[in-house]
C-alpha positions, 0 to 999 in steps of 0.5 A: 500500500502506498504512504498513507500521507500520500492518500490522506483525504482520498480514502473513497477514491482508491477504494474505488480504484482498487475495487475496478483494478480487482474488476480488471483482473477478473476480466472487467474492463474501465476508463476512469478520468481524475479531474481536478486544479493543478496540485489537487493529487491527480498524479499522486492517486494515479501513481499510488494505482499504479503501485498496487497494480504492479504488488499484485504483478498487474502491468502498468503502462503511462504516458503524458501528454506534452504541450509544445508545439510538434509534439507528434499525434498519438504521443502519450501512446507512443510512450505508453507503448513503448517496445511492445508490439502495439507500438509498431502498429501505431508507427504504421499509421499513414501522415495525416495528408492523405485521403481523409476517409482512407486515414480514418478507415487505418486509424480505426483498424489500428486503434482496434490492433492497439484495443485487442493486444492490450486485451489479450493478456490474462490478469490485466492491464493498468494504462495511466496517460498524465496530463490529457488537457494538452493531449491531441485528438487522436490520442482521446479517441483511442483511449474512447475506443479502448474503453470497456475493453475486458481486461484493460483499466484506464487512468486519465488525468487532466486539469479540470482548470483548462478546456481546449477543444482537443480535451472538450470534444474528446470527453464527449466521446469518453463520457459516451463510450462510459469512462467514470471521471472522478473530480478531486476536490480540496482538503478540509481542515482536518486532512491539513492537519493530519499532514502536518501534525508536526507543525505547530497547531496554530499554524493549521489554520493559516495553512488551509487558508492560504493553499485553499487546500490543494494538497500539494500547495500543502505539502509546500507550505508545511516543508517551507515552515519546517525549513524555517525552524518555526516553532510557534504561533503563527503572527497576527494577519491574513498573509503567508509570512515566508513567501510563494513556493517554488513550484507554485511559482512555476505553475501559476507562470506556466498558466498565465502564460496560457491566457491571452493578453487582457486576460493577463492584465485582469488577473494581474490587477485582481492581485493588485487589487488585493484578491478580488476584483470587478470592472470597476478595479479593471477599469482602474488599474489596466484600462479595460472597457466594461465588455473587454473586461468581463470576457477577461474575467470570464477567461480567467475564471475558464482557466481556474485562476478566478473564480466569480464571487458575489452577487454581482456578476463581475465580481471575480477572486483568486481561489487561495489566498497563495495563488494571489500571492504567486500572480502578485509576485510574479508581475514585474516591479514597475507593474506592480508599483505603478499599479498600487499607486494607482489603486491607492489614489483610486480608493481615496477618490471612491473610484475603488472600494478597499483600504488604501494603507495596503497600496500605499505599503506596497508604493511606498519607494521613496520618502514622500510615498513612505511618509504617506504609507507611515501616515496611512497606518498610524491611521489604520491601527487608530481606526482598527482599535476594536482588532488589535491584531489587525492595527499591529499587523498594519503597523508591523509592515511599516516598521518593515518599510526601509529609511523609515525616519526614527521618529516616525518609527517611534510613533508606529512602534508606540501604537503598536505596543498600545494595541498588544497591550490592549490585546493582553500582550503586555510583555510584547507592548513592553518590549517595543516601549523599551526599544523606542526608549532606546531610540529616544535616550541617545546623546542631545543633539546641540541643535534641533535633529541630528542627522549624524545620529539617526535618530531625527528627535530634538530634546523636546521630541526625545522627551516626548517619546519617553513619556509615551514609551513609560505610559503605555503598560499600566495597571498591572501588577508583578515584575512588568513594574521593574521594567515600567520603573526603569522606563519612567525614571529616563522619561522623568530625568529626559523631560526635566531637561528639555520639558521641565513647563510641561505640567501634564506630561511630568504628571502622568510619568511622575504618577507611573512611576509612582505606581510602578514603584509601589509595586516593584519596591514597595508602598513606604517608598512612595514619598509626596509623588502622588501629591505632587502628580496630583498637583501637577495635573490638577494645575495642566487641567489635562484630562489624561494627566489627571487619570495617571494621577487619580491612579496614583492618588487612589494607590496612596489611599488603598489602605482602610482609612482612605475609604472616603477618599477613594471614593471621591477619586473613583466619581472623579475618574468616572467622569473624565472624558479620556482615555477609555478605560478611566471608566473601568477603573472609577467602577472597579473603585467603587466595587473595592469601597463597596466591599470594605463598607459592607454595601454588597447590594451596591456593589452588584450595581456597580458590577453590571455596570463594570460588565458594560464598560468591558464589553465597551473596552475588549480589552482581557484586562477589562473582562478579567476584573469583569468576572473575578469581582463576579466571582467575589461577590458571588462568593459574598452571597454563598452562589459558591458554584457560580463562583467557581465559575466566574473564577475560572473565566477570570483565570483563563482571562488573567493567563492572557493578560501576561499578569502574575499578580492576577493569576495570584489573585485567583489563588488567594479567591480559591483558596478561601472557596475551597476552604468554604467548600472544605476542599482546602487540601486542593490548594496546597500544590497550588501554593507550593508551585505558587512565587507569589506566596513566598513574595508577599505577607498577604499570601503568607497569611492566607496560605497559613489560614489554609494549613490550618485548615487541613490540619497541618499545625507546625506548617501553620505555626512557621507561617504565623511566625514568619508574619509576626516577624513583620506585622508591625511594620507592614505599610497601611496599603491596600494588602493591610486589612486583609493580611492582619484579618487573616492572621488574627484568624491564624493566632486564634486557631493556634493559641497565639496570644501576643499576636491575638492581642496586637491584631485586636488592638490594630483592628478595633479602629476598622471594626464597622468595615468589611475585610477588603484591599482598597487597591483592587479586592481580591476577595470580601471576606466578610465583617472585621468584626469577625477578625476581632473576635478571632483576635479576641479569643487569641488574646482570651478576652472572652467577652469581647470576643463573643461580643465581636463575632455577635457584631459580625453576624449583624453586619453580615446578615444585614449584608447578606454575606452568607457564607460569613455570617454563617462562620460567625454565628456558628463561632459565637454558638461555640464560644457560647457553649463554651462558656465558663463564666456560668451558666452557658446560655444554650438556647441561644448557642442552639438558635445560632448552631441550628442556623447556621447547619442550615445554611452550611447545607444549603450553600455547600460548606461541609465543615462548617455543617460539620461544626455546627451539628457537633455544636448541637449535639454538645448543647443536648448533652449539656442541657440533659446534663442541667436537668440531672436526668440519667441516660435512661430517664432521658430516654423515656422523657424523649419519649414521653415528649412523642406522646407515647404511653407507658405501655409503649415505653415498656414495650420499647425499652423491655421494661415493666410498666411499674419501672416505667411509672417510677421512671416517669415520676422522676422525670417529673420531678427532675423537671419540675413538671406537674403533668406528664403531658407538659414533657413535650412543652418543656423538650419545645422549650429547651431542646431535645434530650437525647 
């Protein structure tokens, strides 16, 4: 059997041929055509028959027709034939000049000599002529007389694209005598990648787009790509990257050639025109009249060149996107130039549909017309902010354009690392403002330009060009800070010698910086920036100026003190006119303020509205705050599955951002959903693989909340101890209230009292709050009340502590953050009953505990479900404790509470009904009852006794 890659997608059609060469051994006989464009597999099918004939000792004969001028009649039989005796019978064949009823009474006889020597052997014959588009008359007709003839199978191939007379007339003649014709159609997606399985998978796609899928455009491309070494996705934009092949160079010439002149030129000015084209372009770019131009078209589309597309009737386009890209390449240069420039001019005036950016590229010879292509793209990507991918693959051939000036290199560079960073690339957008910095930040000319150095920038423009490259990455968190830092310290130092006046600029850069700096070295190191950005902007009146510096204002006042000042800040960003995503962040404010004041319901109304500006925006980094503040606030209100969910949404999201610090705060959000699903053994791993929890204090606290969970007490033990270490001393920011929550939490469960205490003493200001990081909310974890009463129960202030987690279950139930509430009120049940002050007060510890069983087991929170009905339990032996009732006279005080009389007992219990009644007598008296009927009031009353 042939390589199996060599019949990928052509399954049905050997099965069929292999079935007729099975018929032919048995004495059948079958002419079968495969039709189809060029590089469709005609020959290789044909190739992988004739191999099977010859395993199975079949022999095979070929020939292929020849398109030059003189090829003799009859050629591909002559080849065919070769040194058998039919051979000889074909070179007897009279000159074609003689008496026309004689030539044909010798060509049937020595068709039928040619028919009758190849029928005569036993198995059968497989004759395989190649390339019958260019065959002479003769040679289709002998193949029409041979067909049927028992024992002979024959295989014609022709281009299905090319429809000479010769080729029309003979497969009338075929079709007649009962020739089969099999048409070859494109590979799909699927049959692409089963051929290059080997390539990078995003590459797929690209492939079968650009061959159309002919296999053997392909194969070409595949092997051109595994030449090249690439490895990885494919870039951004419709065309091939690494050029025509060969071959299909040589074929599309080859076919071009075959057309005549006004032929040419409308497939010339389609792929001009950009792949698709009508009279109008025609009219444009060669001067063809409307009739001139649709009989070009229509010979064009005959030939398999074009084909016609659209509703209207001239419309007309190149199959694959790579036989455009062939006919492109092959025109002459000047063509090609002159040819663009004049489709360039045609779109500005109307007089052509499409973008001109694509011709003014491709023009684009000189200064002025590489000036105007530069202008063209700054304007396309502008246009083209909705497709990043687009606006960088516009501005990228720019870039590639030669003697581009610096500064115009700069601008292009700077749009497009606005577009990837849009897109989510932040690394790819950084890397660009880095090379424009590099650019930017050479030696000061003395005067104006210098043209010794290249660049083209004065001191002003040099400035200039490094504030924008320090602007573009911003509100991200994790190492892109280090190098956003770096960016704006040389844009800082650039724009205080040649911009010092410049309020707006030095506002924005100072503001970055600012931010960048928090986050690469820390909150303290801060100083007055962000008043001073502040001051600058609000001094310029420049709307982009006062949105870096509403940024870093509202940075500085992260921490719980600064609530009402964000939320100032959040309604001024809110209202700014630019730039876009000033709305995202004066939203995402007021959902941070909303959390930490307990005003959920408010923060549902500000997250539809977060849904809309995202959608607005497109941006990743837009749809991924979008669903993890979706994830938080379902976790509030105990939808724990839909959290789950919105959390993953925000993780694929934040994967696509390029954000460490987003993929850690998915982590941080899980780990307290697995720890409310009592899944926390889950996150372990997660933790350890995690460079986050080793980075920071708020992960050090959460991943020992989690420890705790699962038991692992020294691990919990080394995490409180690494806090301690710094808990004083930790910046008032927005990670403050968090952390400091979490370890009140950690010293509660592991007895630390020193800890306890100074939680306790540092919370109590915030004590109305809910636990949220004023920088962008992680998670809302519920009433601070809470956390002091963890760290009241540290420090063994029972009181207080029983007096906090009561305060805590008010604000959350008021909040409705269920999953809170019920972890408050099933502590306060405990410490309750643990009371050892005097009498616990149990009917209260058993309304909490028996709430809070039932919303464990609805919302999903197995240990605390666990907890609470263990708390129930404690409360029924303390209570049948209090009464002083035997085990056995609660039994039958349970009992009698049923209604049951002391028959019943007696008979449940094997009794006498004398012990009984002496049994119930006690009981009586033990509870101070009167009646027997007044058990069940009491059991009512005080709970059960079992």
């Amino acid at each position: 059997m042939p390589h199996v890659d060599l019949l990928v997608g052509r399954t049905a059609e050997i099965t069929a041929l292999t079935a007729d060469l099975d018929a032919v051994r048995g004495g059948t006989g079958a002419t079968v055509l495969l039709a189809g464009e060029p590089g469709i597999g005609k020959t290789t099918l044909a190739a992988a028959l004739a191999t099977l004939a010859r395993e199975t000792d079949v022999p095979v004969l070929t020939g292929r027709a020849d398109p030059e001028v003189g090829t003799p009649p009859l050629w591909p039989w002559w080849q065919a034939l070769h040194g058998r005796p039919e051979h000889g019978v074909l070179a007897a064949l009279p000159a074609a000049d003689g008496d026309a009823a004689a030539l044909l009474g010798h060509r049937l006889r020595a068709f039928e000599a040619v028919a009758r020597g190849l029928a005569d052997r036993p198995g059968g014959t497989l004759v395989v002529l190649e390339d019958l588009h260019w065959a002479d008359e003769a040679t289709l007709a002998l193949l029409a007389h041979l067909t049927g003839r028992p024992g002979v199978l024959a295989v014609g191939t022709y281009r299905s694209t090319e429809r000479p007379p010769a080729l029309r007339s003979g497969l009338v003649a075929l079709d007649r005598a009962g020739a089969r014709r099999i048409d070859l159609t494109a590979w799909t997606g699927t049959e692409v990648a089963a051929v290059a399985a080997d390539v990078h998978p995003g590459w797929h796609p690209v492939l079968l787009r650009t061959s159309g899928g002919v296999p053997l455009h392909v194969r070409e491309l595949a092997a051109t790509l595994r030449a090249a070494g690439v490895a990885a996705d494919p870039p951004p934009g419709p065309g091939w990257p690494l050029g025509v092949p060969a071959s299909l160079a040589d074929i599309t010439a080859d076919r071009l050639d075959r057309l005549s002149p006004a032929a040419r030129d409308a497939v010339g000015a389609t792929a001009i025109a950009g792949g698709e084209a009508g009279c109008a372009e025609l009219a444009v770019l060669c001067d063809l009249d409307t009739d001139t131009a649709l009989a070009a078209l229509d010979e064009a589309a005959a030939a398999g060149l074009l084909v016609a597309t659209g509703p209207a009737p001239d419309r007309h386009a190149f199959p694959h996107a790579l036989l455009r890209d062939a006919v492109h390449a092959g025109l002459p240069a000047a063509r090609r130039v002159a040819g663009h420039r004049a489709a360039a001019a045609a779109v500005a005036s109307g007089a052509m549909g499409g973008e001109a950016v694509t011709h003014l590229l491709a023009c684009a010879t000189d200064a002025p017309s590489r000036a105007a292509a530069v202008h063209a793209c700054l304007a396309a990507a502008a246009a083209a902010r909705a497709t990043p991918d687009r606006a960088v693959a516009v501005l990228d051939a720019a870039l590639a354009l030669p003697g581009v000036p610096v500064a115009d290199r700069c601008a292009l560079q700077l749009a497009a690392a606005e577009a990837e960073f849009a897109a989510g690339l932040a690394e790819a957008a950084l890397a660009r403002c880095t090379a424009v910095a590099d650019l930017a930040d050479g030696p000061d000319p003395a005067d104006g330009p210098d043209p010794a150095d290249g660049t083209g920038l004065d001191g002003p423009g040099r400035a200039d060009a490094l504030a924008r490259a320090s602007l573009v990455v911003r509100g991200l968190g994790g190492p892109v800070n280090t190098t956003v830092l770096d960016l704006a310290r040389r844009a800082l130092r650039r724009l205080a010698a040649h911009a010092p006046d410049d309020d707006a600029t030095r506002a924005r850069v100072l503001a970055q910086h600012t931010l960048a700096a928090a986050e690469a070295i820390g909150f303290d190191e801060l100083g007055d920036d962000p008043a001073e950005a502040f001051r600058l902007a609000e001094r310029s009146g420049d709307p982009l100026a006062l949105f870096d510096a509403l940024r870093a204002r509202q940075h500085a006042a992260s921490g719980p003190d600064g609530v009402a000042e964000r939320l100032d800040i959040a309604r001024r960003m809110a209202e700014l006119p630019r730039p876009p995503d000033a709305a995202l962040w004066g939203t995402l404010w007021r959902i941070d303020a909303a959390f930490q004041l307990g005003r959920i319901t408010v923060a549902e109304t500000e997250l539809a509205r977060l849904a809309v500006v995202a959608d607005r925006l497109g941006w990743p980094l837009a749809h991924w705050h979008h669903h993890r503040m979706a994830a938080a606030i379902a976790l509030l209100r105990g939808r724990l599955q839909e959290c789950e969910h919105q959390a993953d949404v925000a993780l694929d999201l934040a994967r696509r951002t390029e954000d460490v610090s987003a993929i850690a705060i998915d982590g941080a959000l899980r780990a307290e959903l697995r720890r409310l699903q009592g899944r926390s053994p889950e996150m372990l791993p997660v933790f350890a693989a995690s460079p986050a929890a080793e980075a920071l204090p708020i992960f050090w606290s959460a991943v020992g909340v989690t420890q705790l969970a699962v038991g692992d007490e020294p691990a919990a033990r080394s995490r409180l101890a690494q806090i301690a270490a710094v808990l004083t001393g930790l910046p008032r920011d927005g990670r403050w209230l968090p952390t400091v929550c979490d370890s009140a939490e950690l010293a509660a469960g592991l007895g630390d009292a020193d800890v306890g205490q100074w939680c306790h003493e540092a919370l109590t200001p915030y004590a109305g709050y809910f636990v949220a990081g004023g920088s962008g909310s992680v998670r809302c974890d519920g009433s601070v009340s809470r956390a002091l009463g963890h760290a009241a129960d540290a420090a063994g202030l029972a009181d207080a502590a029983r007096r906090h987690f009561a305060d805590a279950l008010a604000a959350e139930d008021r909040a409705g953050a269920l999953p809170y509430r019920t972890l408050s009120e099933l502590r306060l049940a405990e410490l309750l009953l643990a009371d050892r002050s005097g009498s616990p007060d149990l009917d209260t510890a058993a309304a909490h505990a028996t709430r809070a069983a039932a919303t464990a087991r609805r919302i999903g929170m197995p240990d605390a479900l666990r907890r609470a009905d263990a708390a129930l339990t404690a409360i029924t032996r303390a209570r049948s404790e209090r009464t002083g009732l035997t085990p056995r006279e609660r039994e039958i005080a349970a009992m009698l509470a049923e209604g049951r009389t002391n028959r019943d007992i007696a008979t449940r219990l094997v009794l006498s009904e004398r012990t009984v009644e002496t049994h119930v007598a006690n009981v009586l008296g033990k509870l101070g009852l009167a009646r027997r009927a007044q058990v069940a009031g009491w059991v009512a009353e005080h709970g059960p006794l079992r």
